[in-house]
C-alpha positions in Angstrom: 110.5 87.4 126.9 108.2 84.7 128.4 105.6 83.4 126.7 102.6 85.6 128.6 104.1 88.9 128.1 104.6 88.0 124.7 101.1 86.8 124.3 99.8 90.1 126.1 102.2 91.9 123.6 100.3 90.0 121.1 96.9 90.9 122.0 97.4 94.6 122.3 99.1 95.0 118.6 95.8 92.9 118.2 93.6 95.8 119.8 95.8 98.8 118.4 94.9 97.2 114.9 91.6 96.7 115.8 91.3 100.2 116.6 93.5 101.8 113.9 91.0 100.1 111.5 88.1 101.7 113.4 89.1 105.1 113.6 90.4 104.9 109.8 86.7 104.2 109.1 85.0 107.0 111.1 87.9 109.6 109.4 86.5 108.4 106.2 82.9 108.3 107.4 84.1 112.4 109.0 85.4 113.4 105.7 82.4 112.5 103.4 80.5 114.7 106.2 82.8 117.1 105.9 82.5 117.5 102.4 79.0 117.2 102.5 79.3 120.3 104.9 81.6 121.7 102.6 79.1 121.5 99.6 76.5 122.9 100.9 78.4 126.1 102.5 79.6 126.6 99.2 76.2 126.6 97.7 75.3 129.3 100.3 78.5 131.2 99.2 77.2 131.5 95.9 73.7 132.4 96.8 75.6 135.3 98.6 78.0 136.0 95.9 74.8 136.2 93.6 73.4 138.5 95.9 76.1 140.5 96.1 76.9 140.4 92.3 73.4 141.8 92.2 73.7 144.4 94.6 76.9 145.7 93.3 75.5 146.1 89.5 72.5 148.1 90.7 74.8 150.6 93.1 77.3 150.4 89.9 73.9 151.8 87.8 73.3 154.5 90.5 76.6 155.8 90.6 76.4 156.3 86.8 73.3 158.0 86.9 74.5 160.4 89.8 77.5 160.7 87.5 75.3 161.5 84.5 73.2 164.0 86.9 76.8 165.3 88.3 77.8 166.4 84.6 74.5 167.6 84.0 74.2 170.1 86.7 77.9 171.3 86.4 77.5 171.8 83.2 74.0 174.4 84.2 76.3 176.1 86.8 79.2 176.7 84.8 76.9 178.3 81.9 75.0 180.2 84.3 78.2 181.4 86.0 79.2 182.3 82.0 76.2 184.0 81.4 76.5 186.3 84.5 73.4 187.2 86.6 70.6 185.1 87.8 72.7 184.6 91.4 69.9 183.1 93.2 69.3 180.3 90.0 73.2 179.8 90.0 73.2 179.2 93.6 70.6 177.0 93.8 72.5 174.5 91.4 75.7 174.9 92.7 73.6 173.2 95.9 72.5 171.0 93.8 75.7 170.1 92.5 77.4 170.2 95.8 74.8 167.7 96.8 75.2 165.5 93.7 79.4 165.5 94.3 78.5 164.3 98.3 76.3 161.5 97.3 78.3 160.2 94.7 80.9 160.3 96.9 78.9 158.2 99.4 78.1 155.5 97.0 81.0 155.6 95.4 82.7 154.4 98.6 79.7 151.8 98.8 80.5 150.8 95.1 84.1 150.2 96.1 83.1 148.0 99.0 80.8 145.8 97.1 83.5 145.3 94.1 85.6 144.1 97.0 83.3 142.0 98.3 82.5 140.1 95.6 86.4 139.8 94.5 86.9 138.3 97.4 84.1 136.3 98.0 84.9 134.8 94.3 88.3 134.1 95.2 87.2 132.5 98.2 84.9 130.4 96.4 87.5 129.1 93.7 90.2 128.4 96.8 87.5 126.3 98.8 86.0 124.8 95.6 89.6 123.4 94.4 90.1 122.5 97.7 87.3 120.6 98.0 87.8 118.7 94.8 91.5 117.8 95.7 90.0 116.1 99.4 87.1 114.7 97.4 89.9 113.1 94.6 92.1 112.1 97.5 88.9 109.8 99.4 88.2 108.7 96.3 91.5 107.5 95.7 91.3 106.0 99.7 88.2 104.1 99.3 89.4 102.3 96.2 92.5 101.4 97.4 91.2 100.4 100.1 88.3 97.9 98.0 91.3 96.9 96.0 93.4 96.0 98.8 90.0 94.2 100.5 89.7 92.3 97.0 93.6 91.2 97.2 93.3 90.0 100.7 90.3 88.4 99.9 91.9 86.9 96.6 95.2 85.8 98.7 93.0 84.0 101.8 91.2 82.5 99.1 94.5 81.3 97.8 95.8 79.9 100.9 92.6 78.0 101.6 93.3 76.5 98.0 97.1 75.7 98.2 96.4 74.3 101.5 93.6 72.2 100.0 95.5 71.1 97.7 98.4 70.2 100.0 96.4 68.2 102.1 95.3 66.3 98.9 98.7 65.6 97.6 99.8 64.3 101.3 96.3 62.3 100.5 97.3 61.1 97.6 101.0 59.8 98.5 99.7 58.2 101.9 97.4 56.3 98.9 100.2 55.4 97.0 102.0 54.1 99.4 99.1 51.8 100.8 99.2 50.9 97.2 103.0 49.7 97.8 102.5 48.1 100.7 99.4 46.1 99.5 101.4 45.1 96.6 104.5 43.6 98.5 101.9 41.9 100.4 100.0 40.1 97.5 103.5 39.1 96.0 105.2 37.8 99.6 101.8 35.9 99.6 102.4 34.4 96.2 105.9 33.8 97.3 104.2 31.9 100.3 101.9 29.6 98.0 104.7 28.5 95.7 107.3 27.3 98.5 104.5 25.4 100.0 103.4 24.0 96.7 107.4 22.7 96.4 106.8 24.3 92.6 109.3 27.1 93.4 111.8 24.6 94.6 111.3 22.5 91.6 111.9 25.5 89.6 115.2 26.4 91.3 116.2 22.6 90.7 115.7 22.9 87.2 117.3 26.4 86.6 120.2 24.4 88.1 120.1 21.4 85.9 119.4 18.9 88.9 116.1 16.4 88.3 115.1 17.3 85.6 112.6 14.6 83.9 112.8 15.7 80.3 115.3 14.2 78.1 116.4 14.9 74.5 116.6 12.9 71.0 120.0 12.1 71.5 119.4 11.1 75.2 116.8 8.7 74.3 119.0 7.2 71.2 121.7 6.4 73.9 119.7 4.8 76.5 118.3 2.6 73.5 121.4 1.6 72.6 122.8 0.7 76.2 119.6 -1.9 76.3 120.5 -3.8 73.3 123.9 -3.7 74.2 123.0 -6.2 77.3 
């Protein structure tokens, strides 16, 4: 692969990154809409589900009283029918009765409908609501792993600037030390220097070796005594 394909390889993992990272962002930035959205229709759900709830106990009231009416009239009818005669009274509440039995079959059926209503509503609600919760857990869980990993990476480049601060001081530090060497050799080969000129470190290799040295010893001066008086 030469070297500008690779580079232009290079550059669009660059962009795709770039562009991963945005778009991860606006989905997290859609989702906290979403479930913004998502709270408030469920607040409207429950305004409706309230509503309902209300209209249901009120029909559920009526129906009782039709039945309570229902029972009442039948019970007239069957006590006229019983009691024989008075045919235009017991048809007039068998009428009645007949009327009764029609409506409260009507709202009956209107009853039924709300009860549904309202069960299913409710069971919408607690599907959408532990829905919601699990998205709203899950982005919660995104955006601090995502601060944690920001902290790490800001820990670890961090690091790296220290290690490689302290790198360049230790290559400081031995390029010191060595000047240190050098300088010393120098100051001793100088020393070196003075003493050969001086003849001093000749003399002293002379007298390591025995060879001209001046001093002399008791016994050497005893004998050289003795040689002179000898003459």
């Amino acid at each position: 692969m030469s070297l500008l394909k690779r580079l232009f390889t290079a550059a669009r993992g660059g962009a795709t990154e770039v562009g991963e990272a945005i778009a991860d962002t606006q989905a997290i930035r859609i989702l906290d809409q979403e479930i913004r959205d998502a709270n408030e229709a469920i607040r409207s759900a429950r305004v409706a589900q309230t509503a309902i709830t209300a209209k249901r106990k009120l029909k559920q009231q009526e129906v009782s009283d039709l039945q309570k009416d229902l029972d009442k009239y039948l019970g007239i009818t069957k006590g006229l029918l019983d009691k024989g005669g008075q045919e235009d009274l017991l048809n007039e509440t068998a009428d009645h009765v007949a009327a009764l039995e029609a409506r409260l079959s009507t709202e009956t059926v209107v009853l039924e409908q709300l009860v549904s209503n309202e069960a299913a509503i409710a069971t919408t609600l607690k599907n959408i609501t532990a829905k919601l919760e699990q998205t709203k857990q899950q982005v919660d869980n995104v955006k601090a792993t995502e601060a944690v990993q920001r902290a790490q990476s800001s820990v670890a480049s961090q690091r790296a600037g220290v290690n490689s601060a302290l790198g360049s001081a230790a290559a400081s530090l031995s390029r010191i030390q060595e000047k240190q060497r050098q300088r010393k050799a120098m100051f001793e080969a100088a020393e070196d220097l003075d003493a050969q000129e001086s003849g001093s470190s000749l003399d002293a290799k002379l007298a390591a070796a025995g060879i001209g040295s001046t001093s002399s010893s008791g016994s050497d001066v005893l004998a050289r005594l003795r040689a002179e008086a000898a003459k």
